[in-house]
matplotlib code that plots the C-alpha trace (Angstrom):
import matplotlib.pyplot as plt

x = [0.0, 2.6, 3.3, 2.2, -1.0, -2.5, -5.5, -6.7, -9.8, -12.0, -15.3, -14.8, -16.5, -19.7, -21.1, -23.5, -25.7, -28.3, -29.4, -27.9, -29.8, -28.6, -25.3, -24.0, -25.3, -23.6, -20.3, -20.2, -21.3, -18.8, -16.2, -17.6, -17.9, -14.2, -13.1, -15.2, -13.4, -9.9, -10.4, -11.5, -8.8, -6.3, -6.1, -5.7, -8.6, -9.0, -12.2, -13.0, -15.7, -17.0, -18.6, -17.1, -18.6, -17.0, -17.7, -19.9, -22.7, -22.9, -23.1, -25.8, -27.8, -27.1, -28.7, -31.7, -32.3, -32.2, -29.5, -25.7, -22.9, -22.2, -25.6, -26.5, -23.4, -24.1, -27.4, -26.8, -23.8, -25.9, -27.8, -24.9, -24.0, -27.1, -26.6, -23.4, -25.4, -28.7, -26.6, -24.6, -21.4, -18.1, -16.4, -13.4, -13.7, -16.3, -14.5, -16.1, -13.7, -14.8, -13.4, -10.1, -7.8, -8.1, -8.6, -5.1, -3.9, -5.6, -3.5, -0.6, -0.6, -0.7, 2.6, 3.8, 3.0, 4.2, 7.6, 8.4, 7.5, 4.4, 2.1, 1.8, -0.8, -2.5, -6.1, -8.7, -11.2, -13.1, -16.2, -16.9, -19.5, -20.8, -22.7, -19.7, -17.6, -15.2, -13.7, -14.3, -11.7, -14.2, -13.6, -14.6, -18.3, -21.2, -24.2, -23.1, -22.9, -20.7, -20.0, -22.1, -24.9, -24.8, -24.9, -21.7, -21.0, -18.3, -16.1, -13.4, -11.2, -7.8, -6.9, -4.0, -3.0, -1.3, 1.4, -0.6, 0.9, 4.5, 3.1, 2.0, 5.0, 5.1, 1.9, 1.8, 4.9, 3.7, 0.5, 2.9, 4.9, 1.7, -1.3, -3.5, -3.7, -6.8, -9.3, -11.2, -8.9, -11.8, -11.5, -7.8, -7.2, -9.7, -7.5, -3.9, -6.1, -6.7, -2.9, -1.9, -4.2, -1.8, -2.7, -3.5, -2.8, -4.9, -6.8, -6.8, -8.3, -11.4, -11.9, -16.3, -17.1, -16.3, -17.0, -13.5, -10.6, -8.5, -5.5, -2.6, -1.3, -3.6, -7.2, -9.0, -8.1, -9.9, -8.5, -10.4, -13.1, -11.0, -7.7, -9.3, -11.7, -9.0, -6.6, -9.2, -7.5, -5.0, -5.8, -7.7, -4.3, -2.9, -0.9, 0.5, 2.6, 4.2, 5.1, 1.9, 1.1, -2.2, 0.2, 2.7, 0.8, -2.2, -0.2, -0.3, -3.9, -4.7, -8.0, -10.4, -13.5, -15.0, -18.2, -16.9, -18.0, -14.9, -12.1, -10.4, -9.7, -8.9, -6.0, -5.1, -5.3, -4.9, -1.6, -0.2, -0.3, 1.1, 3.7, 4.3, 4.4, 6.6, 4.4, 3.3, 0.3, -2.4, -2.4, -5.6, -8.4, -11.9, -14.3, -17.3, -20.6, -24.0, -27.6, -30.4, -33.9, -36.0, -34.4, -34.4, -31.9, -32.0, -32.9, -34.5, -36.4, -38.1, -39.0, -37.2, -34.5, -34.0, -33.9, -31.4, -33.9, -37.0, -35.1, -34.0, -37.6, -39.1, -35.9, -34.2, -30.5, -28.5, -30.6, -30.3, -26.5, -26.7, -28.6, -26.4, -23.0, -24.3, -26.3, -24.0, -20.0, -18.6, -17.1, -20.2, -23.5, -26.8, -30.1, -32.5, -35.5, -37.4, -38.7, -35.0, -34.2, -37.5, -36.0, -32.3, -33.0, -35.4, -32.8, -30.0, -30.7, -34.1, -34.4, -30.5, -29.0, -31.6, -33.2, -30.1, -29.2, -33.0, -33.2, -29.6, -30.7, -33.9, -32.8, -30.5, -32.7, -35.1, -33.0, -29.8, -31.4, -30.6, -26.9, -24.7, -23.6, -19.8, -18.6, -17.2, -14.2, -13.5, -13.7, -12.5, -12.6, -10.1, -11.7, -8.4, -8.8, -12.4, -10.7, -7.8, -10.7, -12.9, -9.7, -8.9, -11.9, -12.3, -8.8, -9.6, -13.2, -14.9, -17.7, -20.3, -17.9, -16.6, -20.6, -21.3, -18.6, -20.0, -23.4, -22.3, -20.6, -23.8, -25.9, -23.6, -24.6, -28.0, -27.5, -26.0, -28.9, -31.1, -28.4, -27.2, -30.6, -30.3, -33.8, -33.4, -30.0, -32.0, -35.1, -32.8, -31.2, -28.1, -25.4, -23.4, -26.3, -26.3, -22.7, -23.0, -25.9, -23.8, -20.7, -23.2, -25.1, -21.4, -20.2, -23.5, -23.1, -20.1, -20.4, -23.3, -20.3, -17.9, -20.9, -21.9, -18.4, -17.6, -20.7, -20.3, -19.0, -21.7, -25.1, -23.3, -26.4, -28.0, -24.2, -24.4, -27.2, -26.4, -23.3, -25.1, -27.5, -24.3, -22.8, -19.8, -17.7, -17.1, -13.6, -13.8, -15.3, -12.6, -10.8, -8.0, -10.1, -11.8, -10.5, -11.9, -14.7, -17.4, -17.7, -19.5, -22.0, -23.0, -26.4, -28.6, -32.0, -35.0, -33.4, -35.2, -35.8, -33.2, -34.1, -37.8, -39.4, -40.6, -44.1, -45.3, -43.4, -44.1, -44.1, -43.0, -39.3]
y = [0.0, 2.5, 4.6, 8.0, 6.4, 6.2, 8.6, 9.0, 10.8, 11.6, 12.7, 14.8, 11.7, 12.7, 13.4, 11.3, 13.5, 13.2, 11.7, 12.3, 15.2, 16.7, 18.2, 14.8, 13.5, 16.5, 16.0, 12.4, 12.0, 14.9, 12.3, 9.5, 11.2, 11.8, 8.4, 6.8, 9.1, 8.6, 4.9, 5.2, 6.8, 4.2, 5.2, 3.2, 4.9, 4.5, 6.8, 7.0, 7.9, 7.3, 8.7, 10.6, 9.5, 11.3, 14.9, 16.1, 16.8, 13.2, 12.6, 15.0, 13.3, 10.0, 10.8, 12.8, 9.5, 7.3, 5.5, 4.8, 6.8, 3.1, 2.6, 5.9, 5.9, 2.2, 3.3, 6.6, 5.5, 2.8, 5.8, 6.8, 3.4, 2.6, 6.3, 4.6, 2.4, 4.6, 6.6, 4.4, 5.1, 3.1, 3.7, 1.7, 2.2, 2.9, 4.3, 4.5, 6.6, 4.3, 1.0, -0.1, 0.5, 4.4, 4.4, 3.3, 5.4, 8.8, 7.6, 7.2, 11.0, 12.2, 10.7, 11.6, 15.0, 14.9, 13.4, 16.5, 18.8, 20.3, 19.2, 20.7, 20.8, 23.7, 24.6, 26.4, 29.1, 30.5, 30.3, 26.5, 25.7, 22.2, 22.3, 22.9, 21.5, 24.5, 26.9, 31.0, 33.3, 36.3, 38.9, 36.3, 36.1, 37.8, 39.2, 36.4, 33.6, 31.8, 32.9, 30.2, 31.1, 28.7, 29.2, 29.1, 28.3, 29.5, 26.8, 26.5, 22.9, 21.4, 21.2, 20.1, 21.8, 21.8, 24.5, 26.0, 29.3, 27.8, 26.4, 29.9, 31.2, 27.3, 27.0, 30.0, 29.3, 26.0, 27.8, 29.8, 26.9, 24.6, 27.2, 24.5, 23.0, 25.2, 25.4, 27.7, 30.2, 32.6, 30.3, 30.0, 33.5, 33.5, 30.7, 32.8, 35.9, 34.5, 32.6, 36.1, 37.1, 35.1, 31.5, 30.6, 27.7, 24.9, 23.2, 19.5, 17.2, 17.7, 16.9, 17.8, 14.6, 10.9, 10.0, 10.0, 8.7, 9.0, 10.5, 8.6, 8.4, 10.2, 9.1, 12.1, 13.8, 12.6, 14.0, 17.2, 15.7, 17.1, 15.8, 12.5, 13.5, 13.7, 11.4, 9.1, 10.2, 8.6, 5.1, 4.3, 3.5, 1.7, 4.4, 4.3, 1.5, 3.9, 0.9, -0.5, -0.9, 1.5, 4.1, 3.9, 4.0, 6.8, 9.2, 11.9, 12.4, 13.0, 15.7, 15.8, 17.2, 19.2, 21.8, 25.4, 25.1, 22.9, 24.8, 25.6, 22.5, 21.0, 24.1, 25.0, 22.7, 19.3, 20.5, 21.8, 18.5, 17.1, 19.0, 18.7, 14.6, 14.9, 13.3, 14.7, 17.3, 16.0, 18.0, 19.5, 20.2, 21.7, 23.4, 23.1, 25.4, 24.9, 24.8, 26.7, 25.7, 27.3, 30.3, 29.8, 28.7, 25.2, 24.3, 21.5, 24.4, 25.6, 22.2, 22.8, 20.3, 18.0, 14.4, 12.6, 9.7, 12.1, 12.9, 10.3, 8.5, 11.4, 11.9, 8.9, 8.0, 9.4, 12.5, 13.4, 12.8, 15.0, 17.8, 18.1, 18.2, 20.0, 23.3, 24.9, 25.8, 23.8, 25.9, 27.9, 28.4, 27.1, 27.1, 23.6, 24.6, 21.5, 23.7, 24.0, 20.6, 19.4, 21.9, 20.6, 17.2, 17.7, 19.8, 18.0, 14.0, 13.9, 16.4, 16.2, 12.8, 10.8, 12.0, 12.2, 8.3, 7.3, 9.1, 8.0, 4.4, 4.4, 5.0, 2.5, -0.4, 0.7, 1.4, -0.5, -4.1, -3.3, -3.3, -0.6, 0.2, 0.3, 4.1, 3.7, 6.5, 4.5, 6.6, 9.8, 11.4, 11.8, 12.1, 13.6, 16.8, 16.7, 13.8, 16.1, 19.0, 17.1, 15.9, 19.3, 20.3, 17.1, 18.0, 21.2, 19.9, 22.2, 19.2, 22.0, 22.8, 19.5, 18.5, 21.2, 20.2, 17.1, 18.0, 20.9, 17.8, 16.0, 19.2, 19.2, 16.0, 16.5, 19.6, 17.1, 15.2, 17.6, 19.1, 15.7, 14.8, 10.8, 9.7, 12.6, 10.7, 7.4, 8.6, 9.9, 6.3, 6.9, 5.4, 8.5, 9.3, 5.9, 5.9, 9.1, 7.6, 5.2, 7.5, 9.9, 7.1, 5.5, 8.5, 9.6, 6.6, 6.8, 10.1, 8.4, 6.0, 8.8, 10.7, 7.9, 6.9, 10.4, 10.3, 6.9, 8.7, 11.2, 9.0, 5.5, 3.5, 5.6, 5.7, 1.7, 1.2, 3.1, 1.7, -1.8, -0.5, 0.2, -3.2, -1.6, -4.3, -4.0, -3.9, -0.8, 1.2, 3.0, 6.2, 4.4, 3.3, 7.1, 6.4, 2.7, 3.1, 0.7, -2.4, -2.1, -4.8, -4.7, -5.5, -2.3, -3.9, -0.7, 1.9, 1.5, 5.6, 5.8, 9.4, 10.0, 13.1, 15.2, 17.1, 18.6, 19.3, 16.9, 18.8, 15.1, 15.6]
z = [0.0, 0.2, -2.6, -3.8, -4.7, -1.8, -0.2, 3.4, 3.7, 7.3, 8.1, 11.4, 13.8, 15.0, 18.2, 19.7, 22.1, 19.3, 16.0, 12.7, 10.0, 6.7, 7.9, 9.1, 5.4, 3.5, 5.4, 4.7, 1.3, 0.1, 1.6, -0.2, -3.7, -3.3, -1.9, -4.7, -7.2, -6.0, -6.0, -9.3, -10.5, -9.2, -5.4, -2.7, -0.8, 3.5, 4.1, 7.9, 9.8, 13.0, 16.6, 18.8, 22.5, 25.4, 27.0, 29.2, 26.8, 26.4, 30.0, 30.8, 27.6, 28.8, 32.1, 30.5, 28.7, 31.9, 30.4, 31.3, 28.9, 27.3, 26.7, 25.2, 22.9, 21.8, 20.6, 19.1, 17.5, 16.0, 14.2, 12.7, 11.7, 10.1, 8.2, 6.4, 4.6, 4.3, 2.5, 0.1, 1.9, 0.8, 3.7, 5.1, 8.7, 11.8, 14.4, 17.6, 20.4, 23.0, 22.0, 23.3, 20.1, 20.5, 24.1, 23.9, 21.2, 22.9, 25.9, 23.8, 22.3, 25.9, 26.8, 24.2, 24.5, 28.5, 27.8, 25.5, 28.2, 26.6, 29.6, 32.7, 36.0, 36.7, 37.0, 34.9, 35.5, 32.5, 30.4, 29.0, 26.6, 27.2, 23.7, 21.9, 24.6, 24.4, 26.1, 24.9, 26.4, 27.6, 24.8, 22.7, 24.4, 22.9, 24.5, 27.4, 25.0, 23.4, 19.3, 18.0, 20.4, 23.3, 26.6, 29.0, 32.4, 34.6, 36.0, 38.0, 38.5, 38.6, 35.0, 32.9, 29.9, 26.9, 26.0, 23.0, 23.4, 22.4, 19.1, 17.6, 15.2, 14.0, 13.1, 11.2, 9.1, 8.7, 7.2, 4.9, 3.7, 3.3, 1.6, 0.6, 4.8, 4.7, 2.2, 0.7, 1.6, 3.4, 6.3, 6.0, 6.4, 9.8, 10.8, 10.5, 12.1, 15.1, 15.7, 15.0, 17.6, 20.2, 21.4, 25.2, 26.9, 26.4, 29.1, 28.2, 31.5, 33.6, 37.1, 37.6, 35.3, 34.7, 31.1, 29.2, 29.0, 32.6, 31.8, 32.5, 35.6, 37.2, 36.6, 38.9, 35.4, 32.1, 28.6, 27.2, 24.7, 21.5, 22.4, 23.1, 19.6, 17.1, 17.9, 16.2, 12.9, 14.5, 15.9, 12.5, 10.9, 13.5, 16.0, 18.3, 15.9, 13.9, 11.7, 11.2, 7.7, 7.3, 9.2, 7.0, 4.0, 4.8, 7.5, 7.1, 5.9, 2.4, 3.8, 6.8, 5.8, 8.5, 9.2, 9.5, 13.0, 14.1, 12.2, 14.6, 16.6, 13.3, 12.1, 15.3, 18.0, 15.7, 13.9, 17.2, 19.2, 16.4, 16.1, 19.9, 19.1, 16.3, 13.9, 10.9, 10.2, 7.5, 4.2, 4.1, 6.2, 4.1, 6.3, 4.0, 5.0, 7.0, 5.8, 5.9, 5.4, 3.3, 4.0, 7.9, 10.1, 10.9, 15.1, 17.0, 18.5, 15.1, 14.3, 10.8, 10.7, 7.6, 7.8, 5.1, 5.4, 4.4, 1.6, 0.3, 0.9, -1.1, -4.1, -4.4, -2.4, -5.9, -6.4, -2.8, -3.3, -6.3, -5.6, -2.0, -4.0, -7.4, -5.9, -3.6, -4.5, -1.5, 1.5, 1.0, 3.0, 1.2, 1.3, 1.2, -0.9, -1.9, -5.4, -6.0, -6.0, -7.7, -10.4, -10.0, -10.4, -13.3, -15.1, -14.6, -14.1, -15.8, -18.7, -19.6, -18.8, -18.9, -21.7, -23.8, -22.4, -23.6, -26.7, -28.1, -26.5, -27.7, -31.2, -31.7, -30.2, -33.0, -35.5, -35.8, -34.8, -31.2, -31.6, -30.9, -35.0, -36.2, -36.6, -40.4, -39.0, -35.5, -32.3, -32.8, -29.3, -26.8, -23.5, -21.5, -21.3, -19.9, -17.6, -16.2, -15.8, -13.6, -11.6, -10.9, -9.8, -7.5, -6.1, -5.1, -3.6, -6.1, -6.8, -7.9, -10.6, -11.4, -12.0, -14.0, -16.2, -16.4, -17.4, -19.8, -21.9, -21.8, -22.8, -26.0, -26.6, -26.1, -29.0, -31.3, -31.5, -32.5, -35.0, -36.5, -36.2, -36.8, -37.7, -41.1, -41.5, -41.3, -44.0, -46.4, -46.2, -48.5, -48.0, -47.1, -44.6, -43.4, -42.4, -40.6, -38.5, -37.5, -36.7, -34.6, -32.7, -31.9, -30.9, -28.4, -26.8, -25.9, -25.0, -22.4, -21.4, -20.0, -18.9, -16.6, -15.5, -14.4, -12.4, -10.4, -7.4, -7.3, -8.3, -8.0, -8.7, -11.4, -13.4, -13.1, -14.6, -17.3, -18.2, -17.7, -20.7, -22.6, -21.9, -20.1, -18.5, -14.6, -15.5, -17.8, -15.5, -14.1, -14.9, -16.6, -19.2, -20.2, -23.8, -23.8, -27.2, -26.4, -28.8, -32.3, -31.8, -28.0, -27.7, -26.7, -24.8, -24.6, -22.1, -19.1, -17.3, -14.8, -13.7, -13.0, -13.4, -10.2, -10.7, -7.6, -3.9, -1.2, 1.9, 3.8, 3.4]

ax = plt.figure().add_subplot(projection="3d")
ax.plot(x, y, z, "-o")
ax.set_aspect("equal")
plt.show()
């Protein structure tokens, strides 16, 4: 597995104090589009993800629930378990940061970061949000609140900390050297703002609760949620065995996808304690943006917050996929309005790729005995460039761009239809007429082909089963063989839709 070719890629791990809704589901199937894409394109892919199960707001949830911590993880994680699958996920790995492997590993880190002399007992007093499960240095409060709105409480305990304030000029020459750590650059330059700003000491053990991990050698301490939280990067390939195999091969991490919302643990924290550990810092993190709905802010309190399952129940798995990756530029904020995607996946899926797959398909079932005819001048087209476009764009997590790529090539083909116009071709029935039939229906087709393989990590059900209708072989469906024509003489059965049609909004999802 080692090798340049290889591609670690991490949800942030979810937190378990409730049940997963569309901002879980956007996180997690951006990472699976890109996993799915990298593997096509001849990556060895581990995508993680996982749930995140310590901290005091899973205590205090736990007890509202009249059930133990270990009870209450082991059924909401369960939720987010199930949403793998619900949501056609590929992933490699279900982390879980209360099984043994990472307790040891979280463990591990902390030694670590002790025998280098960058931990060191004091105590704490300050603000600490249990909803965010972070602490907010007063001049960062607002109106008496934490910045993302939640209450805070004052509190005062023993703490250890971590020697934050060391790391500052490192980190941001690391962010010099490395300008692509933080993507899109609007949340890169918030990041270098506030290390310019000065970094404080970090308090990383509690004393007021029990569910954690104790803290080595002195278990009246357990580790701070987010030390103990993203060391699950971490465990997954095998640390603290530097020379494990999976370690070797995937660390540093390729990307960890993450909501704006935990930037900074991710570009400032993160890198620092690794830096402190002497390990190396992952080469990306993308904070992606939040959703509203309808235009309103989404809250358990307005009653407005969107269910993945509704959606898909209501779209379809792939649209829901689609429409979630295609109609916002990623790193932005969006807005969930169900006319939008009725309109979206009309546009796009239905009135574009599925009609040009069923009219091209269609044609030469009728037409051309159902067999896919033999272009009289070969294939002529060299899919490459569109190939290293959509790569780009996939690189740089622009999948709004790289899709409209994709369905701009199949609106040309849609055009040539109507220009070539094969059934003329066919009435006029010359043989110069005849030949060009062929040479256009060949070439539509295949056009299909490469349409549908660029889309398999996006829609992967819908892309297969139009490349079954082409008589694609499993083997020749990855990016390697974008210049692989389909065979003269494949049998072409009657397309069957792949992409219904939406009329009306169903206020269910």
């Amino acid at each position: 597995m080692t090798g340049n070719k290889n591609f670690y890629i991490t949800t942030p791990i979810y937190y378990v104090n409730d049940k997963p809704h569309i901002g879980h589901a956007y996180t997690s199937i951006a990472c699976d589009v890109l996993a799915r894409f990298k593997r096509l394109d001849g990556y060895n892919v581990k995508f993680l993800t996982g749930t995140d199960e310590h901290g005091q707001k899973v205590e205090k949830s736990a007890v509202a629930a009249n059930l133990s911590p270990q009870e209450f993880t082991d059924m909401v994680s369960q939720h987010f378990r199930d949403l793998t699958e619900r949501l056609n996920l590929s992933n490699d790995d279900f982390i879980r940061t209360t099984e043994p492997r990472h307790i040891k590993a979280a463990q591990a880190i902390w030694n670590t970061l002790m025998e280098n002399g960058d931990i060191y007992l004091g105590s704490y007093a300050g603000w600490y949000s249990v909803r965010d499960e972070a602490f907010y240095a007063e001049s960062e409060l607002v109106d008496g609140k934490a910045p993302t709105g939640a209450p805070v409480e004052w509190v005062e305990e023993p703490s250890y900390f971590f020697k934050l304030s060391k790391w500052g000029k490192p980190l941001l020459k690391f962010y010099e050297e490395n300008p692509d750590f933080i993507l899109p650059e609007s949340r890169r330059n918030e990041v270098i703002s506030f290390v310019k700003g000065g970094l404080q000491d970090l308090s990383i053990s509690r004393t007021t609760f029990k569910w954690g991990i104790p803290v080595p050698g002195d278990e009246a301490h357990i580790m701070y949620v987010w030390l103990d939280a993203l060391v699950n990067y971490l465990t997954a390939v095998g640390y603290p065995d530097e020379g494990a195999e999976e370690y070797q091969a995937f660390w540093p991490a390729s990307l960890h996808m993450v909501g704006k919302d935990i930037l900074r643990f991710h570009t400032v924290y993160w890198p620092a304690f690794l830096m402190s550990a002497k390990l190396p810092v992952p080469k990306r993190v993308f904070a992606h943006g939040w959703w509203t709905n309808e235009g309103e802010k989404i809250s358990k309190s307005l009653g407005n917050v969107i269910s993945a399952d509704n959606l898909i129940g209501v779209y379809g798995l792939d649209q829901t996929r689609y429409f979630l990756m295609r109609e916002v530029p990623f790193g932005n904020d969006g807005n969930f309005a169900r006319a939008q995607m009725i309109t979206r996946i009309n546009s796009d899926l239905a009135n574009n790729v599925g009609n040009l797959a069923q009219r091209t398909l269609s044609f030469i079932n009728k037409n051309c005995d159902g067999l896919l005819p033999e272009p009289p001048e070969g294939a002529k087209v060299d899919y490459t460039p569109l190939m290293n476009q959509v790569r780009g764009f996939m690189d740089r997590q622009a999948f709004h761009h790289a899709l409209a790529t994709i369905i701009e090539r199949s609106d040309e083909a849609n055009q040539r239809i109507d220009h070539e116009a094969p059934w003329t071709l066919k009435k006029t029935g010359t043989p110069e007429s005849l030949a060009k039939m062929q040479q256009v229906l060949f070439e539509l087709a295949d056009e299909i082909r490469v349409i549908a393989l660029l889309l398999q990590p996006i829609i992967p059900d819908s892309a297969a089963k139009l490349l079954d209708q082409l008589g694609v072989p499993e083997a020749h469906r990855t990016f390697a063989h974008i210049n692989t024509p389909l065979v003269p003489g494949t049998t072409i059965d009657k397309p069957q839709g792949v992409f219904p049609r939406f009329e009306q909004i169903d206020d269910a999802a």
